[in-house]
N, C-alpha and C positions, 0 to 999 in steps of 0.2 A: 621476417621473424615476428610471432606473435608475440604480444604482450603476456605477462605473468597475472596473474591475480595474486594480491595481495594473501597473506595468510589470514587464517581465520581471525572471526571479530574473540574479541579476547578485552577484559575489562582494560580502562586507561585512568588519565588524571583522576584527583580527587571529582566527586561533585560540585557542581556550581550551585547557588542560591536556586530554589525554586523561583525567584522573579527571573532570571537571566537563562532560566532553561525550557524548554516542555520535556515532561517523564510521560513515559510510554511501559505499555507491557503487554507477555501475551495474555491468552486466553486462559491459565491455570494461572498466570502472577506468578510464576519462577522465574524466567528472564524478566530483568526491566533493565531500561535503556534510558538515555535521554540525551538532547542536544542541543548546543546553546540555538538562543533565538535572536531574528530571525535565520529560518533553513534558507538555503539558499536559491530555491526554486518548489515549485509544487507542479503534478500533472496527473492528467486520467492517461494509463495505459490500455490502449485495447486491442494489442498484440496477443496471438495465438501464443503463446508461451505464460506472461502474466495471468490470461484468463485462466488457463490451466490451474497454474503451479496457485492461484488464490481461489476456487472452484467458482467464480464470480462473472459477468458480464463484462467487467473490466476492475481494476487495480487502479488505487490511486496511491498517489509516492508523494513523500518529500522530500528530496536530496539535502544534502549537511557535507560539508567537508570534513572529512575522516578523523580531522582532527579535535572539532568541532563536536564529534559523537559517540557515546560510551556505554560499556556496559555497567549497570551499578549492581545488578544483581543476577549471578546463575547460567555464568560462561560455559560452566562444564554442562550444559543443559543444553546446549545450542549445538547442532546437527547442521552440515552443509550438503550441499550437491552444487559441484564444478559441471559444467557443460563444456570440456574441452574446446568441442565444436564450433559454438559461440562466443567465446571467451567470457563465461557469465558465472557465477555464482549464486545458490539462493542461500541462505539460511535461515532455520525453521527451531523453533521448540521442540526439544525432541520427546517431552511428555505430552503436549496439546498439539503439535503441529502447526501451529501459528507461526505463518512466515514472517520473519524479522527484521529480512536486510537483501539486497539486492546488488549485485554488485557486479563492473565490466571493466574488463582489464586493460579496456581505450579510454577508462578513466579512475586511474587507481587511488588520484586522492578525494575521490568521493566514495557516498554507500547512500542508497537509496533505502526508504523506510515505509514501510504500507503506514497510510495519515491516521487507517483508525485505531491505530495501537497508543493514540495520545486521546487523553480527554480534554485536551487546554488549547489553545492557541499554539499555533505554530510560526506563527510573522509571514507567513505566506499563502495565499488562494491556490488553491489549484484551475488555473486559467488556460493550461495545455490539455491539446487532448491529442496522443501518440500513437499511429498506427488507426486512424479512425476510417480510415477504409477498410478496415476488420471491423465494423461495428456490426455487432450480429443482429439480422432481423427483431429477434426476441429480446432485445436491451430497450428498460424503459429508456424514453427521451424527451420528458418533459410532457408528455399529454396531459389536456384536464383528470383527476380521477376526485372520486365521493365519497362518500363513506359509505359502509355498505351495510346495510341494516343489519340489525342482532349483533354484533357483531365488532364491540365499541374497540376502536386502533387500525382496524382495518378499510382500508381502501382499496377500490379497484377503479381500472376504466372500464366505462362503461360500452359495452359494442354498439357499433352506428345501428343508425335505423335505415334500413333500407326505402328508398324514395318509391312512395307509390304508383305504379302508372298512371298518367290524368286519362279521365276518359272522355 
């Protein structure tokens, strides 16, 4: 028998102090969110699905116990898709599309949260990295890069020089 997913996210308790929480939001500032601190885990995703549903290289999360995480503003704004299949849920902003919460029904009293929806601390690193045999060729991965003239914010790597024959 497969597990259920929880029902949608839907606002809960009052707010906590901003010392005892991180606020989150999407990309328009209709939904915000927040959850006490610290989350109870943090990870890079680089599962074919994550990449997808965040159009990114990978996905980074930080997990909260459900109880622990709320909506404070713009529930009715909030859009899911169930993955039967997987027992997964995502949920999304339904005006900016900024994914919100993540969710699998082999752990219903958790919800998982993309980390860049917070601008503050969170009480935990992201020091996993999930599915990293999916790491796609084209994902940076720490190589030196420069700045790259005219061009002030921007960095690139720079390509090898090819070793010349000795003669």
């Amino acid at each position: 028998m497969r597990a259920q997913l929880k029902k949608p996210l839907r606002p809960a308790k009052p707010p906590k102090s901003p010392a005892e929480c991180a606020q989150g939001q999407c990309l328009c500032g209709a939904v915000r969110l927040e959850i006490d601190v610290p989350a109870r885990w943090a990870w890079h995703d680089h599962s074919p699905a994550s990449r997808r549903a965040h159009g990114a290289a990978y996905a980074t999360y930080v997990g909260s116990y459900r109880s622990r995480f709320r909506i404070t503003e713009g529930a009715d704004e909030i859009t899911r898709f169930v993955d039967q299949g997987t027992g997964t849920a995502r949920s999304f902003c339904a005006r900016c599309g900024t994914p919100l919460a993540y969710e699998r029904a082999r752990a219903p009293t958790m919800v998982n949260i993309p980390r860049a929806l917070f601008d503050t601390r969170t009480g935990r690193e992201p020091r996993y990295h999930i599915a990293i045999d999916e790491l796609r060729d084209w994902a940076y991965t720490g190589a030196p890069l420069a700045p790259l003239k005219g061009f002030p914010g921007v960095v690139w790597e720079r390509p090898r020089r090819k070793k010349r024959p000795e003669r």
